[in-house]
C-alpha positions in Angstrom: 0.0 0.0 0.0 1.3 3.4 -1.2 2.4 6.1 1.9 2.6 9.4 1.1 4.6 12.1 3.2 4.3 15.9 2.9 6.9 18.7 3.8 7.9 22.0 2.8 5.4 23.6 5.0 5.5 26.9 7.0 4.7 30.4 7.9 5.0 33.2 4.3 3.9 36.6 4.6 2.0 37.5 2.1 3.3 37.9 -1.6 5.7 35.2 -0.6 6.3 31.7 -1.9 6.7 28.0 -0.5 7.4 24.9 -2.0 5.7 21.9 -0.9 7.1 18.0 -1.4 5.3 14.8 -1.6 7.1 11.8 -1.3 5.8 8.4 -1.9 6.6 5.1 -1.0 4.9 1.8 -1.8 3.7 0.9 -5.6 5.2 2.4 -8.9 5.0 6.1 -8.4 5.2 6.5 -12.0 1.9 4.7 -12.1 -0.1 6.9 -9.4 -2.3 10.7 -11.0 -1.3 13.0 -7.8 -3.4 15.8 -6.5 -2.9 18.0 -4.3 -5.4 19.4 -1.9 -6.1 21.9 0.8 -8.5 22.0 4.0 -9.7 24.8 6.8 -11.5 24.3 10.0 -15.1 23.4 9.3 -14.6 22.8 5.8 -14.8 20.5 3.2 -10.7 19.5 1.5 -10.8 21.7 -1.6 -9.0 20.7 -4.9 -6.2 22.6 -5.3 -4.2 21.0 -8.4 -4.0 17.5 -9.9 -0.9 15.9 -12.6 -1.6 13.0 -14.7 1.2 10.1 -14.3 3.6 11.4 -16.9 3.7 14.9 -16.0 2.4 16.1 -19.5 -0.7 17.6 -18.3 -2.0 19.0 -15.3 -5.3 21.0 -13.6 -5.2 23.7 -11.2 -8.3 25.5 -9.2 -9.0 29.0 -10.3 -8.3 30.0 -7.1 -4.0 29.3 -7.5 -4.3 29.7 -11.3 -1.1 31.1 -12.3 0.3 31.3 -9.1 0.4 27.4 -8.1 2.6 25.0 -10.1 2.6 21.3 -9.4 5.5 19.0 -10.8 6.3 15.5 -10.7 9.6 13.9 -10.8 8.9 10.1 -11.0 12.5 9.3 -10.7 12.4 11.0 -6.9 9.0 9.6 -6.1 8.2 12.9 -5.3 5.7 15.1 -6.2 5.3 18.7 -5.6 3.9 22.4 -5.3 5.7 25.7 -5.9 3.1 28.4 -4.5 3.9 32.1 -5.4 2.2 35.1 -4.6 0.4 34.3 -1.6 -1.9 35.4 0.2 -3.7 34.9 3.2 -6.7 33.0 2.1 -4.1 30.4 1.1 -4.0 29.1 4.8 -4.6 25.8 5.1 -3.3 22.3 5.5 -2.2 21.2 2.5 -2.8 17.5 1.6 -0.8 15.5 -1.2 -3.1 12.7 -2.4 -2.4 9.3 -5.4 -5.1 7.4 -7.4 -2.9 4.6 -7.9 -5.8 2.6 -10.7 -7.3 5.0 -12.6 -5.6 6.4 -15.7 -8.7 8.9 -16.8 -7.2 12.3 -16.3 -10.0 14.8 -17.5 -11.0 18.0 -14.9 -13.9 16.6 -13.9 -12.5 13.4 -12.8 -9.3 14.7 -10.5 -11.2 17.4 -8.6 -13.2 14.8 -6.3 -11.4 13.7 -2.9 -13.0 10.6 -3.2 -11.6 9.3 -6.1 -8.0 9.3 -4.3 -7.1 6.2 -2.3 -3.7 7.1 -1.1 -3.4 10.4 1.2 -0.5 12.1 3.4 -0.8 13.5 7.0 -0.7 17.1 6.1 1.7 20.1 6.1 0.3 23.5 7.3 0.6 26.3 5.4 0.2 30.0 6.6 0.4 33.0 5.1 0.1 36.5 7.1 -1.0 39.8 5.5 
């Protein structure tokens, strides 16, 4: 069974960038579509980006558009998610997740929680104004 473990977390004021990591352990990586996701207090996880198991395409909320980029390098077992220009509503805990069966990669299909089976512990994010 696949384990997944964020880092990279950490306090950013607010026009400032982090870089989160998701390393994986377990089943071919390679063979895993990897999201990334983030949650408040009292709310439901919200999609925050998604990259197909190649790396060649990739969705993104319109909330980080242009601002969020999520990588993969299958090699590392590692995914990730450079975050730039931040802001304060981008406090969360920020939750790496894998689908490690199904290959469909369309926007409608990567933006559900439920269709990940694999998910990591969390890393914490906050950003002050």
């Amino acid at each position: 069974q696949g384990q997944l473990a964020e880092s990279g977390g950490g306090l950013a004021q607010g026009g400032g960038s982090l870089r989160l990591s998701c390393a994986a352990s377990g089943r071919t990586f390679s063979s895993y579509v990897m999201g990334w996701f983030r949650q408040t207090p009292g709310k439901e996880r919200e999609f925050v980006a998604a990259i197909s198991r190649s790396g060649s395409t990739k969705y993104y909320a319109d909330s980080v558009k242009g601002r969020f980029t999520i990588s993969r390098d299958n090699a590392k077992n590692t995914a990730y998610l450079e975050m730039t220009n931040l802001n304060p509503e981008d406090t969360a805990v920020y939750l790496c997740a894998a689908d490690p069966d199904d290959p469909r990669f369309t926007r409608m299909s990567v933006n559900s929680p439920a269709r990940y089976d694999y998910w990591g512990q969390g890393t914490q994010v906050t950003v002050s104004s």
